[in-house]
Every structure is written in C-alpha cells, then in structure tokens.
C-alpha positions as CSV (number, residue, x, y, z in Angstrom):
1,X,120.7,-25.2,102.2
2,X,119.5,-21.4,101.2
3,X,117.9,-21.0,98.1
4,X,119.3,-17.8,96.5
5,X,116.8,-17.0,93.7
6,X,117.9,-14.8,90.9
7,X,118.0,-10.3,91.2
8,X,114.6,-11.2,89.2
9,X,112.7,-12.3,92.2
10,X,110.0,-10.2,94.2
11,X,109.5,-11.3,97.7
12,X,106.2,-8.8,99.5
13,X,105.5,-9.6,102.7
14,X,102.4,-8.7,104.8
15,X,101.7,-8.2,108.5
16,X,99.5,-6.2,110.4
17,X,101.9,-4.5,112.6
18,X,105.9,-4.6,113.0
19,X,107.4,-5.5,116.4
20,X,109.7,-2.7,115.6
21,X,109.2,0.6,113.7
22,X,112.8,1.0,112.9
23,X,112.9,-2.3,110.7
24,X,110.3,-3.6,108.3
25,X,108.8,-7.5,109.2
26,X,110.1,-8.3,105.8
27,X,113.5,-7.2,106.2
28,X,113.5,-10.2,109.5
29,X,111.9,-12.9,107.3
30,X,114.6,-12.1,104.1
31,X,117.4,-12.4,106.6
32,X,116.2,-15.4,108.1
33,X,115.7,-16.8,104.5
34,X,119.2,-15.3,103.5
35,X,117.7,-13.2,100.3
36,X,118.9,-9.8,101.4
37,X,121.2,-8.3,98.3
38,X,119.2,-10.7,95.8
39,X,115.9,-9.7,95.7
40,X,113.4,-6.8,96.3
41,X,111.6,-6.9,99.5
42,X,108.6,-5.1,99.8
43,X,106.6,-4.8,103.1
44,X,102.9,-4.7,102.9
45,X,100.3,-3.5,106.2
46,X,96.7,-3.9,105.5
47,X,95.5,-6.4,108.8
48,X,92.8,-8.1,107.3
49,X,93.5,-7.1,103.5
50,X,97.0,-8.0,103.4
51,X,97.0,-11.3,101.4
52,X,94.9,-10.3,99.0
53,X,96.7,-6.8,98.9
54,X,100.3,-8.6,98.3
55,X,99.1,-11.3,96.0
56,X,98.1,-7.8,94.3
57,X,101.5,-6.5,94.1
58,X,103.2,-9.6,93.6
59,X,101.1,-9.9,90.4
60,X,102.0,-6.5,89.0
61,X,105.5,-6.9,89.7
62,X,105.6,-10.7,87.6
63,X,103.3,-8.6,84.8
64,X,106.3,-5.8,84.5
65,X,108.3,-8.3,83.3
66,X,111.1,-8.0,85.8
67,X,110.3,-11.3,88.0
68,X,109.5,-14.8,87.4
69,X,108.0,-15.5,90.9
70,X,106.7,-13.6,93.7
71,X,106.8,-15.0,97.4
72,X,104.4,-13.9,99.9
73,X,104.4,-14.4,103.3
74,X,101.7,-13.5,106.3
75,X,102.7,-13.3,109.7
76,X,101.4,-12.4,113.1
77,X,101.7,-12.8,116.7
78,X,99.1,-11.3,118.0
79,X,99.5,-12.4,121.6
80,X,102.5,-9.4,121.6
81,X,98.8,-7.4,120.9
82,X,96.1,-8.2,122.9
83,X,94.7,-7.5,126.1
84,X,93.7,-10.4,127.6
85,X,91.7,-8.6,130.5
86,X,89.8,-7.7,127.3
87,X,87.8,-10.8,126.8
88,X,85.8,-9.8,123.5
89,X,88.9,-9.1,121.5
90,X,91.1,-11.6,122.9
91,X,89.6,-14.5,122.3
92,X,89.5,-14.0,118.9
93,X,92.7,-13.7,117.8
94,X,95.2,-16.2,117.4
95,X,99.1,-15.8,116.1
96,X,100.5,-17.7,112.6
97,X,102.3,-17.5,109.6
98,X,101.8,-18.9,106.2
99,X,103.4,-18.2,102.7
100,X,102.6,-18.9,99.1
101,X,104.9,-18.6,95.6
102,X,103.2,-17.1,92.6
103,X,103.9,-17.2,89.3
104,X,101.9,-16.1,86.1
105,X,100.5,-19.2,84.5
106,X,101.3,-20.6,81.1
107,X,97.5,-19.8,80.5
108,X,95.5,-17.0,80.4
109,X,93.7,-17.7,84.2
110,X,90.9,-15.8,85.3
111,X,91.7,-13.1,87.9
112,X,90.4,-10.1,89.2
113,X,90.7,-8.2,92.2
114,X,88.7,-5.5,94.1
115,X,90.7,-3.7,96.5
116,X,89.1,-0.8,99.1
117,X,89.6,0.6,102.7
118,X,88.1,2.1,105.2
119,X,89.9,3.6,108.1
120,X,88.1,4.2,110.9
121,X,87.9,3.9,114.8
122,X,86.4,0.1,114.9
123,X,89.7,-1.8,114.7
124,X,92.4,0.3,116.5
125,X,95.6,-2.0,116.3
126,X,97.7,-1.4,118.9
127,X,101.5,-2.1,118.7
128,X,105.1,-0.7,120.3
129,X,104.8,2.6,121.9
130,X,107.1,5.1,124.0
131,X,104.8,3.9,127.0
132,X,105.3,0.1,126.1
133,X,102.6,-2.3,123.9
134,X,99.1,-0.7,123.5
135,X,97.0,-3.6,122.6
136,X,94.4,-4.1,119.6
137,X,90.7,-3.0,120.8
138,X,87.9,-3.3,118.2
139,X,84.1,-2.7,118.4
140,X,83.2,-6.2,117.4
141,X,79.4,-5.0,116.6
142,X,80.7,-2.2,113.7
143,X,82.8,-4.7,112.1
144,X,80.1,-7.1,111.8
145,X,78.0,-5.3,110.0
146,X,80.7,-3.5,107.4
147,X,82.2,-6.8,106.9
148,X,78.7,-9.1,106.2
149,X,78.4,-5.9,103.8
150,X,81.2,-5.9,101.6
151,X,82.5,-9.1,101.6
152,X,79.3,-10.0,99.0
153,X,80.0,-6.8,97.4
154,X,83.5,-7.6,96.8
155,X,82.9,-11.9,95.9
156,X,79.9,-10.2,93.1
157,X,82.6,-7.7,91.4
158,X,85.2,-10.7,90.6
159,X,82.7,-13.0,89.8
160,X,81.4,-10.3,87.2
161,X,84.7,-9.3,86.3
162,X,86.1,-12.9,85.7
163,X,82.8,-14.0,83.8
164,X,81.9,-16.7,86.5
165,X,79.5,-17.9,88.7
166,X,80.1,-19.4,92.2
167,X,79.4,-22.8,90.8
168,X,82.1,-23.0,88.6
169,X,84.0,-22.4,91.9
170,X,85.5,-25.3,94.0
171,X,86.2,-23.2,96.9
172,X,85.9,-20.1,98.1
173,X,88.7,-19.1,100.9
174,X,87.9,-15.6,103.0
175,X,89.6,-13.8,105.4
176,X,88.9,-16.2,108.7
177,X,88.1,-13.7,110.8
178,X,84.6,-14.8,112.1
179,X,82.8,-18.2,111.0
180,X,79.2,-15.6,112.0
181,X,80.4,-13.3,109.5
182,X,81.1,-16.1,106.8
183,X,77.7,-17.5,108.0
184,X,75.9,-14.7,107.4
185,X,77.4,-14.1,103.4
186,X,76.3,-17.9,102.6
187,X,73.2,-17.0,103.8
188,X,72.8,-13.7,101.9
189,X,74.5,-15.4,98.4
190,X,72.2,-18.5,99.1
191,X,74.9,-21.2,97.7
192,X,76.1,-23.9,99.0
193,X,78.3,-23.7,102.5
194,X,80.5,-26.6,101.5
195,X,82.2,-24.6,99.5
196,X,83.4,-21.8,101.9
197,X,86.2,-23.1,104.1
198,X,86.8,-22.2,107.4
199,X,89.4,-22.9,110.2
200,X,88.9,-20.4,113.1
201,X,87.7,-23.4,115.4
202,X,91.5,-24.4,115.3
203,X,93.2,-20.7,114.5
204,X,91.2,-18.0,115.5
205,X,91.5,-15.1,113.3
206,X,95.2,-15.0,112.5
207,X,94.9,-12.0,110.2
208,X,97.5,-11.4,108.0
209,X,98.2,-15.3,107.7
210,X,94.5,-16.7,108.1
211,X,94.4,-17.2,104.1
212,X,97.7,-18.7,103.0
213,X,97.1,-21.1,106.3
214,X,94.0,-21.9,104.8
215,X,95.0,-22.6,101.4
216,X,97.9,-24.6,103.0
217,X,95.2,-26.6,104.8
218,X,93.5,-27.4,101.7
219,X,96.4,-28.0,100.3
220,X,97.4,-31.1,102.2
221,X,94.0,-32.3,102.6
C-alpha cells in the first residue's frame, strides 16, 4: 500500500544527471512513490557530493521546524552515460540506487558538515543532448590527486568541529569512488583501514547512490 506521509514531510533527492531536462529525477521517484500533492520534493545535482549535500538539506529543513522526516534517495544509471569504447572511464562506473530516512534525534548528536566545489574540466558528465547522449569523460589522474587532497581536509574539519577523534568512530563511509583514493587517505591519516568501508569490488563507483548503498550494506551485515 502507498504510504502518504503528512504536508510536513521533505523528500530531496539527488542524482548526478536527469534522463530528461524537462522533468526533475525527483518528480519520477515521488510519482512512483505516489507523494506528489503531499510533500515537498526537492531535486539535488552534485555527482559525487550529492548525499552528503541532501542529507545537508534534509537537515535544515527538519531544523525549520516544518518536517518531521526527510527522505533521501540516490540514483544513477550510469550505463545511459558512458562510453564504453572509453575503457578508463567505463570501467569504473557502475549504476544503483539507495535511500535513507532522517530524522533529528531525541538527543543532541554530533554533526557537522563541510561542504565545497570545484568546477572544472576533469569530470565532464555528459547527459541528453540535441545530438543524442554525450557520455561522461574524466581525466582520472586530476581527480586523484584533488580527491586524496581534500577528502583528509574535509574528515579533519568535522572531526574538529564535532570534538572527536577517528577512534571514537566505528566507521567511516566515503564516497566509493576509488578503493586507490580511499587507500591513499588511510595511509596519509595513519588509522586503522578496518574502519573505512568499501564496496567498489561489487559496485563500482555508483555516484550519487555509492553512500546510502553502503550504509545499507552495513546495515544488514
């Protein structure tokens, strides 16, 4: 049966590209879920980011006092994308969907967030054009090095900002773009491995969904 959730609830959704430009992704997943009329529906497109960016904007919407929960949902297909003459982008990318509800927590929890972009030419995601599908192309080498960058950067800032360590941390779940890149941060933090989880053996970097997968994966472990 259809769950029809109170004019209170927030639904964001993320993707990294829209098969369409003349309807948003979330538009097709609150149909699907029969919400449209009862809730807001917010579509969010940060590749990557876009998890973390909507678990961002589910949060200030529950802290505005106008929603009890927020449900977000990820979603690619990738394989609409890619080239698959292109055998260093290809191969990395895989399609999937995941979702997760929020809701603010009885008690106070430790959260902070660190948000930041940087457009340039070393991801080009392609998508629906006059000429047909122009598929994603990315200079693997440039990514590499901003990601194995920031991604200690940004782990540091909420760690300082939430007054903990990365032992009092039972896991730590990143974008699943690249095991080298998650590598390479353990490494660099010198901490234990265990604690970073990984899937792209079984995935491959499923973007938009690669974290709510994961933490559905833990989950049910």
């Amino acid at each position: 049966s259809a769950c029809r959730p109170p004019a209170s609830s927030r639904m964001p959704s993320l993707t990294s590209r829209p098969s369409t430009y003349n309807t948003a992704a979330i538009h097709t997943a609150g149909r699907a879920l029969m919400l449209l009329g009862c809730c807001a529906l917010v579509d969010v497109e940060a590749v990557g980011g876009c998890f973390v960016e909507a678990r961002a904007v589910g949060e200030a919407m529950l802290r505005g006092g106008n929603a009890k929960r927020a449900l977000v949902i990820g979603a690619e297909v990738f394989s609409r994308l890619l080239d698959f003459n292109d055998r260093t982008t290809c191969v990395l990318f895989g399609d999937g969907a995941g979702a997760a509800i929020f809701e603010l927590a009885a008690d106070p929890t430790p959260f902070a967030v660190m948000l930041g972009a940087r457009g340039d030419a070393a991801i080009h995601a392609g998508g629906p054009s006059r000429a047909g599908s122009a598929p994603i192309t990315m200079d693997g080498r440039a990514v590499f090095r901003f990601a194995v960058d920031a991604l200690p950067k940004c782990l540091h800032a909420v760690l300082d900002e939430t007054q903990l360590t990365l032992d009092d941390l039972s896991w730590v779940v990143c974008h699943q773009a690249n095991s080298r890149i998650i590598d390479h941060c353990i490494k660099h933090l010198n901490t234990d491995p265990a604690k970073f989880y990984k899937n792209m053996e079984r995935h491959g970097n499923t973007s938009a969904a690669s974290i709510p997968v994961a933490l559905n994966e833990l989950a049910e472990a």
